[in-house]
N, C-alpha and C positions, 0 to 999 in steps of 0.2 A: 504493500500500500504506500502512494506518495501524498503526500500536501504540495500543491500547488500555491502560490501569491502570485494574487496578480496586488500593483500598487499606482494611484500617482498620487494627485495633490487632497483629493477627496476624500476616497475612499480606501482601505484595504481589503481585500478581497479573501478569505482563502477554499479552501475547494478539495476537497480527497478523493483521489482515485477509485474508492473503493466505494461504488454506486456512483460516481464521477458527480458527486453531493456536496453543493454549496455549505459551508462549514462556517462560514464567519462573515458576516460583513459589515467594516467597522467602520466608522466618522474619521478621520482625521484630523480634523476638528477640535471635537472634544472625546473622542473615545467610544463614543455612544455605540452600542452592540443592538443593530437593527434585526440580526436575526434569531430565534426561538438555539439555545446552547443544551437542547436533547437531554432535558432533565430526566431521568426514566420513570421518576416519582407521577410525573403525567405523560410524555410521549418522548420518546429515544432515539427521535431523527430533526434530521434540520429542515431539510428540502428536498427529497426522496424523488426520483425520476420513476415516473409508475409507466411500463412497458413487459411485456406485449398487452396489458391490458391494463386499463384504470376501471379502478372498483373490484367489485366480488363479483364473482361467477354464481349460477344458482347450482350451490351443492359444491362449488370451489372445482369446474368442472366442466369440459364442453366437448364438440363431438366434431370430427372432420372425417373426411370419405369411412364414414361408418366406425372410427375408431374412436374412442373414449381416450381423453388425457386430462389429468389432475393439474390446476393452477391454482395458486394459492391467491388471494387477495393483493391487487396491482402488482402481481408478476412478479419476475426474477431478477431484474436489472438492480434495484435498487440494493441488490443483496451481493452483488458479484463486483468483483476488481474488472477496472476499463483500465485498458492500454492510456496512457500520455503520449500519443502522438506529434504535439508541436507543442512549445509553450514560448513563449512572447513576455517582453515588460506586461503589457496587458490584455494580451489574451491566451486561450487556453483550449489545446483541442482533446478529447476522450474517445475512446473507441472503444465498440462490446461488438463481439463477432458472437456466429453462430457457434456449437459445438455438438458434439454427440451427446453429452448431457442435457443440451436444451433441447435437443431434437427430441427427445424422450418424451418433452413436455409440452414441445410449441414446434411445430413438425416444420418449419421454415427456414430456411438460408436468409441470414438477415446482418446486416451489418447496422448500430447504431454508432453516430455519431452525436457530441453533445459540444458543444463550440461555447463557450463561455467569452464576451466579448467588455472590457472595460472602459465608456470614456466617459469625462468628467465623470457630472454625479449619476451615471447611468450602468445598469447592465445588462447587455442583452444575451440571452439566451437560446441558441437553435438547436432545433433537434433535426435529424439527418436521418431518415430512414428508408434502407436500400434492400430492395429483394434482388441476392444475388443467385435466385435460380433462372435458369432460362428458357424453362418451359411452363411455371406453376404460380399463379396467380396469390399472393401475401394476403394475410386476414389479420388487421391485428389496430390497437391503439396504443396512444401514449399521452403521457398528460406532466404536469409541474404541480407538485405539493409542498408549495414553500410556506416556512411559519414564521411568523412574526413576531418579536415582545409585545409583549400590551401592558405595559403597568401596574394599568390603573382601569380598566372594563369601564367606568362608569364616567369615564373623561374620554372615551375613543367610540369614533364612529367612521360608518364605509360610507363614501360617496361616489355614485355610478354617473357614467358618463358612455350613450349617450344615453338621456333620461327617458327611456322607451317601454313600450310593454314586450316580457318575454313568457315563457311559459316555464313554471315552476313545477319539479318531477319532485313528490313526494317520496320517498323511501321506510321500508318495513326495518322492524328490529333486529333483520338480517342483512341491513343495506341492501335491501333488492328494489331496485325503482316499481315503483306504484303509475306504470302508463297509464293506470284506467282512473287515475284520480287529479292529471292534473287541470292546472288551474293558469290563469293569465293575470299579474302582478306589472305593475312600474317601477323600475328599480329608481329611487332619488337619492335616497339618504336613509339608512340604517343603524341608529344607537346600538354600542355593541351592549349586548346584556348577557347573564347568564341564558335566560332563557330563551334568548332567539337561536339557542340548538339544541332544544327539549327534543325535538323529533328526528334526532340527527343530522345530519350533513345538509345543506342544502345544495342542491342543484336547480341550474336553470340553463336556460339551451339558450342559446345568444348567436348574433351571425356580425359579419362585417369589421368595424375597429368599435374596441372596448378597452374601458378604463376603470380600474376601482381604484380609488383612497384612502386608505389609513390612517389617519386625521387623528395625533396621538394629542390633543390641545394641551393637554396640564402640564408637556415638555416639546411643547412649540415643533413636532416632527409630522413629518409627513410622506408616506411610505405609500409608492401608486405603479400598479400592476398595469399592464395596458399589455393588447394581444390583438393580433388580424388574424379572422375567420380560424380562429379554434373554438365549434362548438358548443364548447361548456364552458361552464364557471360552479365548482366545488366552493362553499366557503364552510368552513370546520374551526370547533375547539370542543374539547371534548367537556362532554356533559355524565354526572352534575358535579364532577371535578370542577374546584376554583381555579384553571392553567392558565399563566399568565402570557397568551399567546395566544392569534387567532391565524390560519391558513385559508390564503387567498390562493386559489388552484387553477387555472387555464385549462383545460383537459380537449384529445383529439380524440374524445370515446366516453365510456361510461360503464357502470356498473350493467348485470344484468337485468332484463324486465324478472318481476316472482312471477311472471307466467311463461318464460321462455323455455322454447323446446330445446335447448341448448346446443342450434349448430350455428356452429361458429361464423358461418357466412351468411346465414341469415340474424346475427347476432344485430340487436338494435343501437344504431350508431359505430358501426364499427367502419374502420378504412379499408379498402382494398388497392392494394400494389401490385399493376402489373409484371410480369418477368422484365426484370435490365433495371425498372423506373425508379426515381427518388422522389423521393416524400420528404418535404422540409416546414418546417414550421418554427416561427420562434415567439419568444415573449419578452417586454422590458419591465426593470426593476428601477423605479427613479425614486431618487434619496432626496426631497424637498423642502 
């Protein structure tokens, strides 16, 4: 496993090989520590890369040309050492190849890539993902599960931009989306409270360019996610745990529907990847 820095006048960055997982990101300034430091008392990651799938499977579990494979909840990436391929003053490239072990579980030729990119107070983040077989069509998602400090819960709120209506996918006490319940919401502005994640995670399906806010007021920061055309937005902190942290998530997919017949290609929101093609998608992290 390596640690990565990236640096200049803003920010420090750091970043570990191992799930190629944003690890630190500091002020320069004055020190300040914008990102959740994996306390395991409440949750034991920072910004976890969820690949080949984001969310749960129903039954941790799906099915391709009639054969049954076991995945565990947002996948193997986040758990596995990526190559360092290039590193930069400020920027940084990772790599996860396929292998016979993952073939066991996710039956695809897949190369990820994960480009970590620093200037000024910005960082952007792409994902790279290549089906390298040359006959067989790719099934698969990937998404960002970054956490953030929160202080103080009752001094911080999200602020959505653009202020539209989306459609909000409930989920069961197995994180399994509730398709048949949802509902159409405008996102404006959100108080973060304990219990705006009484019923779990929220998700909404969003299209086009998106922005959320972090709005930490009672120490003057401001922490704003923003993404083009990745269909979801996850926002999590674990309930009824007090964790002083909330995760703002981008996602290119999503959990399963609790009524899916579990094939993978018919899987709701999922990408397909032609043979040869790349799939890229990224997100920014502005420190304001």
């Amino acid at each position: 496993m390596a640690m990565i820095e990236l640096k200049n006048q803003f920010l420090k960055v750091k970043i570990s090989s191992f799930g190629a997982e944003l690890t630190s990101i500091q002020s320069i300034n004055d020190q300040y520590e914008y990102l959740w430091q994996a306390d395991p008392s409440y949750w034991n990651r920072h910004a976890p890369i969820l690949f080949p799938i984001v969310g749960k499977l129903k039954n941790d579990q799906f099915i391709y040309h009639d054969t049954r494979y076991q995945l565990s909840q947002h996948g193997f990436a986040r758990d596995l050492n990526f190559q360092v391929i290039e590193v930069e003053a400020q920027k940084a490239v990772f790599e996860l190849r396929y292998t016979l072990n993952s073939l066991s579980v996710f039956p695809f030729k897949f190369s990820l890539k994960v480009i970590y990119r620093l200037k000024d107070n910005e960082i952007t983040v792409s994902y790279q993902v290549a089906n390298l077989s040359n006959d067989e069509m790719m099934y698969f998602s990937i998404g960002a599960h970054p956490a953030f400090n929160v202080p103080n819960f009752e001094s911080a709120k999200l602020c959505f931009s653009p202020q539209a209506e989306v459609t909000q996918i409930p989920v069961t006490d197995e994180v399994l989306l509730r398709l048949d319940e949802t509902s159409k919401v405008i996102l404006t502005e959100l108080p973060l409270s304990r219990d705006l994640f009484k019923d779990g995670v929220l998700v909404y399906e969003t299209s086009g360019r998106n922005s959320v806010i972090l709005e930490l007021t009672d120490i003057n920061k401001k922490i704003e996610v923003s993404y083009d055309n990745m269909n979801y937005l996850g926002l999590w902190s674990p309930y009824p745990k007090e964790a002083p942290f909330v995760c703002i998530e981008p996602w290119c997919g999503v959990a399963d529907d609790q009524f899916s017949n579990g094939k993978l290609n018919e899987k709701y929101g999922i990408n397909r990847l032609k043979p040869t093609e790349l799939f890229e998608k990224n997100y920014k992290l502005s420190f304001l």
